[in-house]
Residue, then its C-alpha position, 0 to 999 in steps of 0.5 A: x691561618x697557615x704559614x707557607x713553608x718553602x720546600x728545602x730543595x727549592x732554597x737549594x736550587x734558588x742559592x745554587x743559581x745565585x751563586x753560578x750566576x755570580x761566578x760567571x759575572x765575576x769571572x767574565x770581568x776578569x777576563x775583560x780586564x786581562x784582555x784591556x792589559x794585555x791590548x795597552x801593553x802591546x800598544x805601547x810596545x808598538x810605538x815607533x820611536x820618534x826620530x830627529x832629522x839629522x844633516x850633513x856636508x861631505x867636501x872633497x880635495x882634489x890633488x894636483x897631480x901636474x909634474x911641476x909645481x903648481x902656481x897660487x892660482x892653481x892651488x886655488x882650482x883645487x881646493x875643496x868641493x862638494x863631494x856628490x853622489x858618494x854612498x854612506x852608511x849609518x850604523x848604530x854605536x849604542x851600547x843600549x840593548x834596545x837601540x843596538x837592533x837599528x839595522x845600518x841605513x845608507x844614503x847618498x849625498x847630493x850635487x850639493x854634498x848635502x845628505x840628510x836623514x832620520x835617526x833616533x836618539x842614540x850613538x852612531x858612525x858614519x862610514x863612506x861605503x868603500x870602508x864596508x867593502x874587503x879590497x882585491x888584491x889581484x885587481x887592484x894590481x892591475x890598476x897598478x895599486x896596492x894596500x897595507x893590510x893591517x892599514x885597511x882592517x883600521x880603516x874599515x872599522x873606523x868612522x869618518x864621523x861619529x855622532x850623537x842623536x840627543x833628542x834633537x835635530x842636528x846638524x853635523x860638522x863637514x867631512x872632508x875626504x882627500x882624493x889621490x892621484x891615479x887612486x880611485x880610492x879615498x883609504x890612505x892605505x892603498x897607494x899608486x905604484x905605477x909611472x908618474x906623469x910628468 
C-alpha cells in the first residue's frame, strides 16, 4: 500500500492562511475593545454634574427721608420689605480647575424677594447687579451725585453674599440692602450732593 505524501507547498499555503487568519481575529478584537474604552471614557466625561437647588431672601430698608424727625410709628413704615425685581449674579469662587469654567449666572427676585436657583457643588459670591456695572461720573452729576472712587473698586469686587454648595440644598441667610435718600444706588460709596427737602 502507498503512503500519501502531502506536497510541501500545499503545508506552506495551509499555515500560511492559518496564521493571516489568525492575525485579523486578534487584530479586529483589539480595535472593538479600544473603541469600547474610548466610547466609556467619553460617556463619563459627559456627565452633567449634578446640582442642588439653592434659595434666598433679598430685604430692603427705606429711609425716611422727612425733614423733621420721625414718629415710632412712622419708623414702623419703614422698615424692612421684600426687595422685588432686583437683578443678581452668581459667580464661582472655587479655586478648583474643574469648577472655575462655571460661567456667572444672573436672576431675579420675585414680588416676594425670593429668588432661587440651581448650582453645583462649589464656592460661590452673589453680587447685586449694579456692582458689575463702572459708574459715569458725568451722569451721575447731573443727578447730582457723586462717588469715592477707591470706594466703589471695593464694592464692586466684593459680595453681598458668599456661600458654599456642599451637596445639598440650601437655603441662604436674608440679604439686606439700605436704600438712600434721592440715591438710586444701593453702593454706599455714591452720595447725594444736592438740596435737602425740608
Amino acid at each position: 500500500m502507498k503512503t500519501s505524501v502531502i506536497n510541501p507547498i500545499v503545508w506552506i499555503l495551509l499555515f500560511g492562511g492559518m496564521i493571516s487568519f489568525s492575525y485579523t481575529g486578534c487584530k479586529h478584537r483589539k480595535n472593538t475593545v479600544g473603541s469600547n474604552q474610548e466610547q466609556h471614557l467619553s460617556t463619563t466625561e459627559d456627565v452633567p454634574a449634578v446640582q442642588y437647588r439653592v434659595q434666598g431672601l433679598v430685604m430692603v430698608r427705606k429711609p425716611y427721608c422727612g425733614g423733621a424727625a420721625p414718629s415710632e410709628e412712622i419708623k414702623k413704615k419703614f422698615g424692612p420689605e421684600p426687595g422685588h425685581n432686583l437683578v443678581f449674579w452668581v459667580q464661582s469662587q472655587s479655586t478648583d480647575s474643574t469648577k472655575s469654567t462655571f460661567e456667572p449666572v444672573s436672576m431675579r427676585t420675585d414680588t416676594s424677594g425670593i429668588f432661587s436657583f440651581e448650582l453645583p457643588s462649589g464656592s460661590y459670591c452673589l453680587k447685586l447687579d449694579e456692582r458689575t456695572h463702572k459708574l459715569n461720573p458725568r451722569l451721575l452729576a447731573e443727578s447730582k451725585l457723586e462717588f469715592d472712587p477707591e470706594c466703589q473698586a471695593e464694592y464692586e469686587s466684593g459680595c453681598d453674599l458668599r456661600f458654599e454648595v456642599k451637596d445639598q440644598s440650601l437655603e441662604l441667610p436674608p440679604v439686606m440692602l439700605v436704600k438712600k435718600c434721592n440715591n438710586p444706588y444701593f453702593s454706599p460709596c455714591v452720595r447725594y450732593t444736592g438740596p435737602i427737602a425740608r
